[in-house]
Structures are given as C-alpha cells and as structure tokens.
C-alpha positions as MATLAB code, in Angstrom:
seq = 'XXXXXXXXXXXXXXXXXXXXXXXXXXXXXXXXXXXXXXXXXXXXXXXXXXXXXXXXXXXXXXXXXXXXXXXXXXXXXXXXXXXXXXXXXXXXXXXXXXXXXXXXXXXXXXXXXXXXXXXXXXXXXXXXXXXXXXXXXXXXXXXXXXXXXXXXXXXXXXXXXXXXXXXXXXXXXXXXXXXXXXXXXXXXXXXXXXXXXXXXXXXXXXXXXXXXXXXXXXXXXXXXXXXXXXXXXXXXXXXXXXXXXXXXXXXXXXXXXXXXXXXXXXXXXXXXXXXXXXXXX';
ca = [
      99.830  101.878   71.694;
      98.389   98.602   73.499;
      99.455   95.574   72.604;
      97.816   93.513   75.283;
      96.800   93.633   78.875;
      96.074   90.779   81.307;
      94.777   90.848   84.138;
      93.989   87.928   86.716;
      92.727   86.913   90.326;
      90.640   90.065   89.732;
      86.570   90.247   90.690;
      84.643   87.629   88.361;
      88.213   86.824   86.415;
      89.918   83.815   88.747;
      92.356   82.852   85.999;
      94.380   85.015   83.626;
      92.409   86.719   80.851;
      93.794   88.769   78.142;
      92.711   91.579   75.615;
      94.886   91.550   73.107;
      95.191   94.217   70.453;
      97.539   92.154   67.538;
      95.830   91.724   64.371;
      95.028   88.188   63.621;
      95.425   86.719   59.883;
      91.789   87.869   59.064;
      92.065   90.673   56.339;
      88.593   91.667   56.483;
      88.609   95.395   57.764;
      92.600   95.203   57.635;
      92.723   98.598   55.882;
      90.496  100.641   58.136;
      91.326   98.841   61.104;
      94.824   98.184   61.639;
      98.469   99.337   61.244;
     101.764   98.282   61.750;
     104.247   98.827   64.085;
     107.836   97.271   63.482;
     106.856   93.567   62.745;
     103.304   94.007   64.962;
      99.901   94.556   63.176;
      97.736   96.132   65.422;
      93.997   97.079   65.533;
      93.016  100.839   65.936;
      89.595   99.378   67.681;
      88.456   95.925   69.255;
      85.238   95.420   70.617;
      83.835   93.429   74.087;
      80.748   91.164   73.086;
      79.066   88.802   75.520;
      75.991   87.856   77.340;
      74.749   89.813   80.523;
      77.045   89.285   83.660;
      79.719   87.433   81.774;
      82.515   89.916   82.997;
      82.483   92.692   79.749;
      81.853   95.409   83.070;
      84.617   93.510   85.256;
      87.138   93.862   82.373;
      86.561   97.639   82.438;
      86.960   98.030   85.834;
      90.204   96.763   86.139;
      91.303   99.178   84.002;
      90.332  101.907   86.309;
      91.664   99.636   89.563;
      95.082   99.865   87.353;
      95.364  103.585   87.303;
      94.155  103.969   90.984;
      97.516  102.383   91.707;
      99.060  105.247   90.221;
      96.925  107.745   91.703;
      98.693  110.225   94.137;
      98.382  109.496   97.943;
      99.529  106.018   99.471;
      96.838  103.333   98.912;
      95.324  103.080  102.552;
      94.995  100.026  104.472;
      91.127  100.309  104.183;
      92.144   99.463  100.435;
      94.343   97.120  101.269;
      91.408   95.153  103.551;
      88.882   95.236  101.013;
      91.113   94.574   97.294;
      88.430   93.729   94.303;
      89.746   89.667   94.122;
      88.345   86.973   93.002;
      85.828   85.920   95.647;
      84.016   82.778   94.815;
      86.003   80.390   96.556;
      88.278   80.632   99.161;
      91.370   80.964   97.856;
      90.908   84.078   95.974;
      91.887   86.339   99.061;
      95.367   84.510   99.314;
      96.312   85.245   95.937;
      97.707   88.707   94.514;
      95.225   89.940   92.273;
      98.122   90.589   89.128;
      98.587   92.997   86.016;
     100.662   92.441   83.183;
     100.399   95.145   79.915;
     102.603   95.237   76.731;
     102.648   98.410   74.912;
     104.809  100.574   72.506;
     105.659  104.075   73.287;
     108.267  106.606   71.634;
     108.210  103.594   69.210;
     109.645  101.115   71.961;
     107.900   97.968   73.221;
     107.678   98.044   76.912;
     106.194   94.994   79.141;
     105.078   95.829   82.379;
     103.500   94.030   85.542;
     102.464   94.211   88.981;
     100.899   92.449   91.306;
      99.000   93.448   95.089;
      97.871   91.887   97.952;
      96.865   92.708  101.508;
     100.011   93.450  102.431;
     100.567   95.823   99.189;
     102.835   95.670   95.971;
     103.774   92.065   96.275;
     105.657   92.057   93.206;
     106.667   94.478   90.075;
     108.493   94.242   86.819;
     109.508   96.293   83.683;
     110.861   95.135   80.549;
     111.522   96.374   77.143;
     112.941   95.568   74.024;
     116.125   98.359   72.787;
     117.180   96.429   70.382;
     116.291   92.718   69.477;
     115.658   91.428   72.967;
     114.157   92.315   75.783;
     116.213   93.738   78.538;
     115.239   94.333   82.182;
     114.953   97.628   83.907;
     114.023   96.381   87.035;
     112.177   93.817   89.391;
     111.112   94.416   92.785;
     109.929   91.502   95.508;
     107.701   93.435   97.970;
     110.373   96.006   99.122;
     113.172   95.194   97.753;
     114.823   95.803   94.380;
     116.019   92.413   93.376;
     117.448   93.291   89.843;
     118.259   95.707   88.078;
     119.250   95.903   84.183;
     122.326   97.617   82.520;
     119.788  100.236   80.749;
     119.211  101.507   84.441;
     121.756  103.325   84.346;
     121.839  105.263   87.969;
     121.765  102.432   89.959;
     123.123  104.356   92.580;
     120.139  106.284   92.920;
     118.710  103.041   94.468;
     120.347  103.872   97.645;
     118.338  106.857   98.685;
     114.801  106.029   96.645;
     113.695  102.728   98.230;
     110.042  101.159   96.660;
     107.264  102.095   98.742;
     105.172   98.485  100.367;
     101.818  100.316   98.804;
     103.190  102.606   95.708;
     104.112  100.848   92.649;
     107.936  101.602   92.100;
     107.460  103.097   88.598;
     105.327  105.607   90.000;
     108.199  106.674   92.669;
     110.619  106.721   90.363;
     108.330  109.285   88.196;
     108.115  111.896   90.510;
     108.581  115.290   89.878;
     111.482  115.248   92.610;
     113.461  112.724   91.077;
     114.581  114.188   87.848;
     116.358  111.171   86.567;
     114.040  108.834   85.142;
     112.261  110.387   82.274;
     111.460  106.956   81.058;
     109.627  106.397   84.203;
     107.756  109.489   83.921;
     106.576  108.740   80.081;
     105.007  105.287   81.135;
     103.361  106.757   83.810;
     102.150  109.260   81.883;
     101.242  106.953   79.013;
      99.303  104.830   81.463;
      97.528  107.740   83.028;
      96.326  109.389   79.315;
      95.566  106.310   78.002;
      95.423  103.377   79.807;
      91.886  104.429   81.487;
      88.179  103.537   81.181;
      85.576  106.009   81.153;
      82.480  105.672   83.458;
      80.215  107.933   82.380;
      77.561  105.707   80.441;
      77.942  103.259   83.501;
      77.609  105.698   86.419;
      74.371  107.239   84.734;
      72.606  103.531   84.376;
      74.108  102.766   87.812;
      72.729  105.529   89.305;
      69.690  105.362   87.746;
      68.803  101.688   88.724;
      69.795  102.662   92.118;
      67.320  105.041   92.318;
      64.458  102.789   90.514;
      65.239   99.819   92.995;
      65.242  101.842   95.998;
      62.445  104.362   95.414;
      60.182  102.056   93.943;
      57.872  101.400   96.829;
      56.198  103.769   98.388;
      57.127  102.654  101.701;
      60.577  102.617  100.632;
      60.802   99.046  101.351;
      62.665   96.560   99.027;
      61.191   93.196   98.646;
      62.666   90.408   97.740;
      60.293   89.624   94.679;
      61.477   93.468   92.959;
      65.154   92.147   93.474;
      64.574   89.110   91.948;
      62.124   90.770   89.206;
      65.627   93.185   88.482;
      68.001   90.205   88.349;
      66.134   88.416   85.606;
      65.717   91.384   83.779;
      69.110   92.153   83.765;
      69.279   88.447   81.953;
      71.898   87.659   84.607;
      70.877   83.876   85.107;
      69.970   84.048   88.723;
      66.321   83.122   89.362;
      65.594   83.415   93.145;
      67.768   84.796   95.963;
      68.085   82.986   99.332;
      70.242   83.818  101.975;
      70.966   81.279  105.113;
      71.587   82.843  107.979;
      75.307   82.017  109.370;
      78.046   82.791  111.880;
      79.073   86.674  111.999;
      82.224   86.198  109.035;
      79.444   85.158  106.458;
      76.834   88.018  107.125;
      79.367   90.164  105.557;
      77.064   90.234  102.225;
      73.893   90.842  104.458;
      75.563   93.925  106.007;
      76.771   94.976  102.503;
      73.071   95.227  101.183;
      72.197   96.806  104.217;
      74.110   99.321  104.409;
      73.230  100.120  100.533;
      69.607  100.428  100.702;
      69.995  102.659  104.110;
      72.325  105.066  102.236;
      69.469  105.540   99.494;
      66.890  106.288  102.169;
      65.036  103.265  102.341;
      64.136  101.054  104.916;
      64.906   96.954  105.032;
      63.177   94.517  106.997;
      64.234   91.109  107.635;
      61.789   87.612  108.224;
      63.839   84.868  110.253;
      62.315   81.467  109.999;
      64.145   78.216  110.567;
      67.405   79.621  110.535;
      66.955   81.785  107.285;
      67.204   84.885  106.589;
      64.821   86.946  103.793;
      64.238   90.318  102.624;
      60.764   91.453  103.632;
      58.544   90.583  100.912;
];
C-alpha cells in the first residue's frame, strides 16, 4: 500500500512535490475511505484537482518514467541524452531528476529512492522499518555499494553482483538468476503491479487532438492562428506563440515541432522576417 511518493527535478515539477496517501484529521468519509495500518491511517482513494496545465498529467507520468526504470533491457544512452527534467531554466539538466516512495508490503514499511542523470543511476537507497526503526538495506553512489545494513544478510554476494551505471540495483538484485533476494523480487514486483499509471484515456485524447490539429486544413498546413486557437482552448494560459530565431542549440524546440507535424503527414512552412521565425499563417 502507498504511503507517499515524491518526485522532483522532473518535467513541470522543479522542486520536490509529494502525493501523500496518510489520512489527515478530517473524519468526513473516514469510514468508506480509509484504514489503518499499524499506527498509519491511510486513504483507499485520493484524487488530483487543478486547473489546465498545472502539472495533474506531469504527476502521472512520472509514475510511468518510474517503472520504465525497471523495465527489462539497459536504459540506452538515447535515454540517457534526452531524460524528462525540469527544463525551464538552466539548471534543470545538471540536476538528477529524483524518486523517493514509502510503502507497506507483507505488512512492512519500506522507503525507497533513486535518483538519474545523464550519466545514469546517480544514486539509490532502501530502507525499512523491522521493528521500531528503520534499518538500511543498502545505498549505492553511482557504482558503488557504499553501505550495506545487517538485514542484508549475504553481503558476500556483493562481490560477484556489482550495480549496473543504468539499472537500478533493486532490479539486479531481483533477477530470476539470483535466487537470494526474495525481498528484492517482492518490491519489484510490488512496484511493477501497482506502482503504474494507466494511459489509456490519455493516449485516446492525445491521439485524437493529434489528428484534429494536423488534419485540419485541407492543405495539411498548420497555422499559427489554429495553434494558438488549441492552446486557449485547452485553458492553458498562453495567448500567442512567438518564436525568435537563434543560434543552432536553441532551435532544438523548432526541430521538435517539425519533426511532429511531418510524422502526421502534414506540411510546415516557415515566414522569416527581422530575425523571427513564424509558423505559416
């Protein structure tokens, strides 16, 4: 069961945010809604609420970015180059984007974390709590193993299973050829099952304004008036689009949208004029 996952440095999310799944002191819908765990109340169901484009879709998606970690198959270096960080200022690209979730399973609490860069698992961590306190099982420091607690118990395994610079250590030590960490293989499980998002509902709409926005015209053309016309009605704030032509590094957006609209078939045509750059209107 979650107890609370955080998640930071990650798309629209610069600083830490947190969903958190521990009742507060509210007892309206405490009966239907909740239930206890040890000395935890915990809600069976919380819901995201917010304006358009104020990060309810961005919160979802790290969830799925999570379990691709765990996915089998190294993460590739085209990954690697192009991570989902925080990119409104500059020094989003520097910084790990970083994972932290609390959970209970087999009626432990576990605390988990990880964190990934450009150069791959910068960091990992797993705690939980046998007794009163919270022990360690391990920490890692890109690929190294820097401790390791008294509950893991074959330490001595550590000298032929080394962490892998783009596989999360958990997920190593869960494979089906080392038969020695069952815990290992119940959180991964646990976060494969259950710590997911489903995409259905947002693939169809995605897909569907795809196709609207590209097919629209006749001459398969986008303007820049039917982009605009799309971003208001999405209520997303913006209310004009302008893009100033720069050195090669900062067309990278240009390209981006480029490359989209040619992938659906359509054509886009570009208007220089002192130095700017617009989509043919």
């Amino acid at each position: 069961m979650l107890i609370e996952y955080t998640v930071k440095n990650f798309r629209s999310f610069r600083d830490e945010v947190v969903l958190s799944m521990v009742a507060d002191k509210n007892r309206e819908l405490a009966d239907t809604n909740t239930f206890q765990v040890g000395d935890t109340n915990l809600l069976k169901v919380a819901a995201l609420y917010g304006s358009n484009a104020s990060g309810k879709s961005n919160l979802i998606e790290s969830f799925r970015f999570f379990g691709f970690l765990f996915r089998p198959g190294a993460i590739t270096k085209k990954t690697l180059s192009d991570l989902p960080y925080f990119r409104l200022n500059a020094e989003g690209k520097d910084k790990p984007i970083s994972y932290e979730i609390s959970f209970f399973l087999n009626g432990v609490r576990y605390r988990y974390g990880i964190e990934v860069d450009s150069d791959g698992i910068c960091s990992e961590w797993l705690y939980f709590v046998p007794k009163r306190q919270e022990a360690c099982y391990f920490e890692r420091d890109r690929d190294q193993i820097t401790r390791t607690g008294t509950y893991f118990k074959d330490k001595k395994a550590l000298q032929y299973i080394k962490p892998d610079s783009t596989r999360p250590f958990l997920f190593t030590l869960a494979q089906d050829s080392v038969r020695k960490f069952d815990w290992a293989k119940s959180i991964v499980d646990y976060f494969w099952f259950y710590i997911r998002s489903s995409d259905m509902p947002e693939t169809f709409f995605k897909n569907m304004m795809d196709d609207e926005i590209a097919c629209k015209s006749d001459s398969g053309i986008i303007s820049k008036d039917e982009v605009v016309s799309y971003l208001r009605l999405a209520d997303s704030g913006i209310t004009d689009v302008s893009v100033i032509e720069k050195n090669a590094e900062d067309d990278e957006l240009i390209e981006q949208l480029t490359e989209f609209v040619k992938q659906r078939g359509a054509k886009i045509e570009f208007e220089r004029e002192m130095g700017d750059v617009f989509p043919s209107c």
